[in-house]
C-alpha positions as CSV (number, residue, x, y, z in Angstrom):
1,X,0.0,0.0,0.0
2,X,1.5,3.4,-1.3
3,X,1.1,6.0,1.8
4,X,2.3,9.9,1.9
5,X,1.8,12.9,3.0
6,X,1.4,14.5,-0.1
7,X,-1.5,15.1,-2.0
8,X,-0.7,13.4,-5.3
9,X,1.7,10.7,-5.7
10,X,4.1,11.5,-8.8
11,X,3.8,9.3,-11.4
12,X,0.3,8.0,-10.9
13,X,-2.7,8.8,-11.8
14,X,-5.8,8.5,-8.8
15,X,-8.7,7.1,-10.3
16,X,-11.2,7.1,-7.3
17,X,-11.2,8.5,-4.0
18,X,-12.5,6.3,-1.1
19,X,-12.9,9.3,1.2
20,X,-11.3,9.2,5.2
21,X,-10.0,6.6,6.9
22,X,-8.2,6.6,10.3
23,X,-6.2,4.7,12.8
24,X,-5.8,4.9,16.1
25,X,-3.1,3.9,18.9
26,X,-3.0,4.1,22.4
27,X,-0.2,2.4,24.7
28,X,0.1,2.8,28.2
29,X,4.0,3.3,29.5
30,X,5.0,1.1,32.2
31,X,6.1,3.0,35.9
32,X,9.7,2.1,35.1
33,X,10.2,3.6,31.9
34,X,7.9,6.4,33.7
35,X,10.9,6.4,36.1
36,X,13.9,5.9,34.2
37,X,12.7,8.7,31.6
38,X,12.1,11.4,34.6
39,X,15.6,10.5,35.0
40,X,16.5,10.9,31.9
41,X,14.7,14.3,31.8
42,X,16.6,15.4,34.3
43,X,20.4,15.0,33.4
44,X,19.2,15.3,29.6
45,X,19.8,13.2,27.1
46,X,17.4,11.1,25.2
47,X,14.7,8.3,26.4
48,X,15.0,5.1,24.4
49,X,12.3,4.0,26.2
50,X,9.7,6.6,25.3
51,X,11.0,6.9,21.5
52,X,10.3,2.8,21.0
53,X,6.9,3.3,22.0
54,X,6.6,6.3,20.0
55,X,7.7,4.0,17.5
56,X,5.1,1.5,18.4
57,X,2.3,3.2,18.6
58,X,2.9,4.8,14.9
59,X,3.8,2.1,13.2
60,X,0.4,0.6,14.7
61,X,-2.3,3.5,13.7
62,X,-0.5,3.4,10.5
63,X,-1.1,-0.4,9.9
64,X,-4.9,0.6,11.2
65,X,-5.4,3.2,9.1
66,X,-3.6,1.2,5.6
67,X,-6.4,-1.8,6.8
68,X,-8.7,0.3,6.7
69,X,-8.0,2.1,3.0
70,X,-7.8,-1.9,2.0
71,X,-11.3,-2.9,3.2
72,X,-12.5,0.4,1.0
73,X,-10.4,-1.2,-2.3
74,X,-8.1,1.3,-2.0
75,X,-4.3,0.9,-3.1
76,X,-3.0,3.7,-1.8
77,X,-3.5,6.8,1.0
78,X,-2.9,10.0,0.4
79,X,-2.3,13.6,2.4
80,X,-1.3,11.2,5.9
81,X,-1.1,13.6,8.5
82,X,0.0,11.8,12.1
83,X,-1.5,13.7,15.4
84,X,0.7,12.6,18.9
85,X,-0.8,13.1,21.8
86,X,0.2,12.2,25.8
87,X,-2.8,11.5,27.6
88,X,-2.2,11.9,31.8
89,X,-4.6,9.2,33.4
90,X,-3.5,9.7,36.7
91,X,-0.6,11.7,38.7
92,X,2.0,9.0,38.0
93,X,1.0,7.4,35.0
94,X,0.5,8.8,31.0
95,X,0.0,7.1,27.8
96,X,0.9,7.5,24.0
97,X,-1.7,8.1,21.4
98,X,-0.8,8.2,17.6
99,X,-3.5,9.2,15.3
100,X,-3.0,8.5,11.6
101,X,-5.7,10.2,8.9
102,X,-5.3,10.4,4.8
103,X,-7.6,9.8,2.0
104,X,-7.9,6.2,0.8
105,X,-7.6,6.0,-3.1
106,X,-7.0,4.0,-6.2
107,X,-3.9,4.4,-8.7
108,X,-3.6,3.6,-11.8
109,X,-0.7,1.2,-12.1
């Protein structure tokens, strides 16, 4: 499945639009990597941790949201835009959310 953030994909024609489609991830970050990034935050430097799940979670509402385009008959998604988000669920605890959003399409091949 072709996926970018552009509008148009050079070198294709799109010969039907599918219209939105969306996915969505949420992880949860443990209490150590919690604690080991706080850390981190404070003598500076980068969290591994935090950038995996990062990772994660994106790779995971793009998989969603390419599923989704498929289901349509789509073979590609155009204009992906990617939202991040941290969501505080209590004092000592946060999680990730990745939002992926395009417009589901057919190329010509």
């Amino acid at each position: 499945m072709l996926t970018t953030t552009t509008p148009t994909i050079d070198g294709y024609e799109i010969v039907e639009y599918f219209g939105l489609v969306t996915g969505e991830a949420i992880l949860g970050a443990n209490i150590f990597k919690d604690l080991f990034a706080g850390i981190r935050d404070i003598v500076g430097g980068r969290s591994a941790a935090y950038e995996q799940e990062l990772r994660r979670a994106r790779d995971l509402a793009i998989e969603e949201m390419t599923a989704d385009a498929e289901r349509q008959g789509a073979n590609a998604v155009v204009g992906v835009d990617l939202d991040y988000e941290s969501i505080q669920v209590s004092q000592s605890g946060a999680m990730l959310m990745v939002t992926a959003a395009g417009t589901a399409v057919r190329v010509a091949w």
